[in-house]
C-alpha positions in Angstrom: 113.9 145.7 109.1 113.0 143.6 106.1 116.3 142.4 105.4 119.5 141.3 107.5 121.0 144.7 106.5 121.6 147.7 109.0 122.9 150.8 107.0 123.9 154.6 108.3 123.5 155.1 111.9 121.7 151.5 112.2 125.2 149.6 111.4 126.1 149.8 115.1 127.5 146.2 116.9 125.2 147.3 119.9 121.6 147.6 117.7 122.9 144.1 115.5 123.4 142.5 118.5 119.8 143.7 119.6 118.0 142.7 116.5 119.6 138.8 116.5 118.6 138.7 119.9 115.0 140.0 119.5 114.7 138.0 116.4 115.5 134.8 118.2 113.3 135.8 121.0 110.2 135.9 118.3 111.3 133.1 116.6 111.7 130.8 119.3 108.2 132.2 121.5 110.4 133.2 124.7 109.0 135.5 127.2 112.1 138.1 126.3 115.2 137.9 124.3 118.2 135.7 125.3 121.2 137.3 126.1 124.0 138.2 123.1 127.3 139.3 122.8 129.9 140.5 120.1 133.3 139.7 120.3 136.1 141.1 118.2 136.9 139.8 113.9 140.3 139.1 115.3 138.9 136.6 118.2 138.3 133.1 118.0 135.0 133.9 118.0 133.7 131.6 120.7 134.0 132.6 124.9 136.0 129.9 127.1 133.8 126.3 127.5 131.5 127.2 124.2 131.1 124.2 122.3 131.2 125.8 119.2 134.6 125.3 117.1 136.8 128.1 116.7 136.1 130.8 113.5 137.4 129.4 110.6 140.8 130.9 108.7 139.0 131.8 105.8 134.9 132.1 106.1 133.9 132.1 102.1 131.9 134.8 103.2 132.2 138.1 100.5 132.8 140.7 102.7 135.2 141.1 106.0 134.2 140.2 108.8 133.4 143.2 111.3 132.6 141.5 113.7 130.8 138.2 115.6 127.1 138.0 117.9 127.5 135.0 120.0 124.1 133.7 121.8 124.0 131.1 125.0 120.5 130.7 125.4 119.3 128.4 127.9 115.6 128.1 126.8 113.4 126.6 125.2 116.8 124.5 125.3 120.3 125.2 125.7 121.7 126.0 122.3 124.8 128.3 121.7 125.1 130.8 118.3 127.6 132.5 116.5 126.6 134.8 113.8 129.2 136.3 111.6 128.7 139.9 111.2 130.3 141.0 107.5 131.3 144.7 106.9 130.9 146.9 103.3 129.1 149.9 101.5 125.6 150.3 100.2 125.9 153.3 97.4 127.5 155.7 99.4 126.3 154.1 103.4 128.6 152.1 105.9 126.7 148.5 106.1 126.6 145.6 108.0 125.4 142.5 106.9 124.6 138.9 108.4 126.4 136.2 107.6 127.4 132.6 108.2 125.0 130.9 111.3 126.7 128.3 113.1 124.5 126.6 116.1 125.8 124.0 119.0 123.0 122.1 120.5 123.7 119.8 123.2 122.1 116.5 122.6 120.7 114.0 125.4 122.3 110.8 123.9 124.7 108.3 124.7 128.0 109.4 122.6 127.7 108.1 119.1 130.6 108.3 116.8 130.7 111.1 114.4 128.1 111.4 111.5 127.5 114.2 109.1 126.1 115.0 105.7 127.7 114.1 103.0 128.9 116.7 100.1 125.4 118.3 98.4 125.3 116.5 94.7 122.5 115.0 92.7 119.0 115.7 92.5 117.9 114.7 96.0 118.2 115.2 99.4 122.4 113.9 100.8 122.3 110.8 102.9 124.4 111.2 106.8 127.5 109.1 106.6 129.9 107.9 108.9 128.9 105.3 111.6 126.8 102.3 109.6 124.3 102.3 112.4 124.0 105.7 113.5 124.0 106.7 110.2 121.2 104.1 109.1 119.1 105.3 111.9 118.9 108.8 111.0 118.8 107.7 107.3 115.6 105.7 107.9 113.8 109.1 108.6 113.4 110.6 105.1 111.5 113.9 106.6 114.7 114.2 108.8 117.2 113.7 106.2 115.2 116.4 104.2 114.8 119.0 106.7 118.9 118.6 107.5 119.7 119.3 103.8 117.2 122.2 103.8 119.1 123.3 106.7 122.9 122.7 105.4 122.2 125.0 102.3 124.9 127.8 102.8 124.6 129.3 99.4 123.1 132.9 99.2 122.3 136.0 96.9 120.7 135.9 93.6 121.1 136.6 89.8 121.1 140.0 89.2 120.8 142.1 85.8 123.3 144.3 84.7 122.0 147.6 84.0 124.6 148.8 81.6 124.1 145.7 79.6 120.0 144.9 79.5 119.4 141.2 79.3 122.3 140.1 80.8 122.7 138.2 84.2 125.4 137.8 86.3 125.9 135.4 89.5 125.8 137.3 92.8 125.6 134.2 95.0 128.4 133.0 97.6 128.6 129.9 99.3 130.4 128.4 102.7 131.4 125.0 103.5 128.3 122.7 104.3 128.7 121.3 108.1 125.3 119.5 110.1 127.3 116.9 112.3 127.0 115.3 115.3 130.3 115.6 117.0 131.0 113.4 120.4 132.9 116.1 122.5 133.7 115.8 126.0 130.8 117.1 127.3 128.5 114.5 124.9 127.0 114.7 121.9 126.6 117.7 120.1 124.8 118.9 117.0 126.4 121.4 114.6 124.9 122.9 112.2 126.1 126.0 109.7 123.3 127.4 108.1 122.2 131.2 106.6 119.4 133.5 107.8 116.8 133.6 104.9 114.0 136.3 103.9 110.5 136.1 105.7 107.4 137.9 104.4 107.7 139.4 108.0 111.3 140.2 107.7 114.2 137.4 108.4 114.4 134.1 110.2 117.8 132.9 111.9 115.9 129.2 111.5 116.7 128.5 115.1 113.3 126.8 115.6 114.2 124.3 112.8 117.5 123.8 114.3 116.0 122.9 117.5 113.0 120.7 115.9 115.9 118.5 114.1 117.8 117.7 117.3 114.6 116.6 118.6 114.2 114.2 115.9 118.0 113.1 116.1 117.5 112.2 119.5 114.3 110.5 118.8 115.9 108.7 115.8 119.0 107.8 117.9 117.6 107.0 121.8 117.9 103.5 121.1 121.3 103.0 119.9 124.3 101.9 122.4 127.2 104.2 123.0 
C-alpha cells in the first residue's frame, strides 16, 4: 500500500502485523520476514526480558492507540521493535494508522554512561550530551551526529488547505518526544531510538536499515573508550 494506512476490511491487527513484518523483511534484504506480534493498547507494550521501556502514559500520538506490533528479529542483527498502531475514521471507513517506532539494538561495547541527543533547536544538526568523553567521541563524527538527528525527527503530517476557506492553511502535523540514547542496562549497552515511518516512492520505510547502520557507527566511534 502506498501509505502506512489499512482502511475497510484491510484494518485487521493480523494483516498490519503482516505488512510491518514484510516491510522490514524488504527493508532489511532477509531471506523472509522476522517474526511480529501485537499485544493489547492496555499492555505495557513490551513481552517479559524486552529491552525496550515500557509504553509511555501519554504517546502525543493524535489518535488512540488500537493496538501495538512488537518485532525480535535476530538478523541481520538482533534488534527489538515496537510500533504503535493508532485507531480512527477515513470519510466513512474504520482505519488504522502507524505510529510512533521505537527500536532497541543491543550494542557490543563496554558500558558507557548514558548519552543522548539533546532537545532539536537551531539551525543545525543537535550535538549528544551527557558523558564528556563518550559524548565527544560520537560528536567528532559529524555524518553520525547528522544521520541521528535525521533519525530523532518525530514530527509528522503536513499543511493542508481548507476547502471551505480557499487559500487558507492549517497545521496538521503532530509530534512525540525526541529519544536516540544509549542507555547502559543490565544486559549492556543499548541503543534507543524513537523515530516515524516515512513515505517511499515504493510505498513506506520503517528506517530500520538506518537504525542498524548508526549503531554500527556508534560502536565504531565508541570501541576504544574504557568502561
Amino acid at each position: 500500500m502506498p501509505t502506512a494506512l489499512w482502511t475497510g476490511r484491510h484494518a485487521v491487527e493480523e494483516e498490519v502485523s503482516a505488512d510491518i513484518a514484510r516491510t522490514l523483511g524488504n527493508e532489511l534484504g532477509l531471506a523472509a520476514a522476522p517474526a511480529a506480534m501485537t499485544l493489547s493498547a492496555a499492555s505495557t507494550g513490551v513481552p517479559a526480558g524486552s529491552l525496550l521501556p515500557p509504553r509511555e502514559r501519554f504517546s502525543g500520538m493524535p489518535a488512540p492507540t488500537h493496538c501495538f506490533v512488537y518485532v525480535d528479529a535476530p538478523t541481520p542483527r538482533p534488534f527489538e521493535l515496537r510500533a504503535a498502531i493508532m485507531s480512527g475514521r477515513t470519510a466513512i471507513r474504520r482505519a488504522l494508522g502507524l505510529g510512533t517506532l521505537l527500536y532497541a539494538v543491543p550494542l557490543s561495547l563496554p558500558a558507557p554512561a548514558r548519552v543522548a541527543l539533546g532537545r532539536a533547536g537551531g539551525s543545525g544538526p543537535t550535538p549528544f550530551e551527557g558523558d564528556p568523553v563518550v559524548a565527544g567521541r560520537l560528536n567528532a563524527d559529524a555524518q553520525l551526529v547528522e544521520n541521528a538527528n535525521a533519525l530523532a525527527a518525530t514530527t509528522a503530517g503536513q499543511r493542508k488547505q481548507i476547502i471551505s476557506a480557499p487559500g487558507v492553511t492549517y497545521d496538521r502535523t503532530w509530534a512525540v518526544e525526541r529519544l536516540l540514547a544509549i542507555e547502559p542496562l543490565p544486559q549492556g549497552p543499548v541503543l534507543l531510538v524513537r523515530t516515524l515511518h516515512r513515505a517511499t516512492t515504493r510505498g513506506w520505510t520503517l528506517r530500520a536499515a538506518a537504525v542498524l547502520d548508526l549503531a554500527t557507527r556508534v560502536e565504531t566511534a565508541l570501541r576504544t573508550v574504557r568502561a
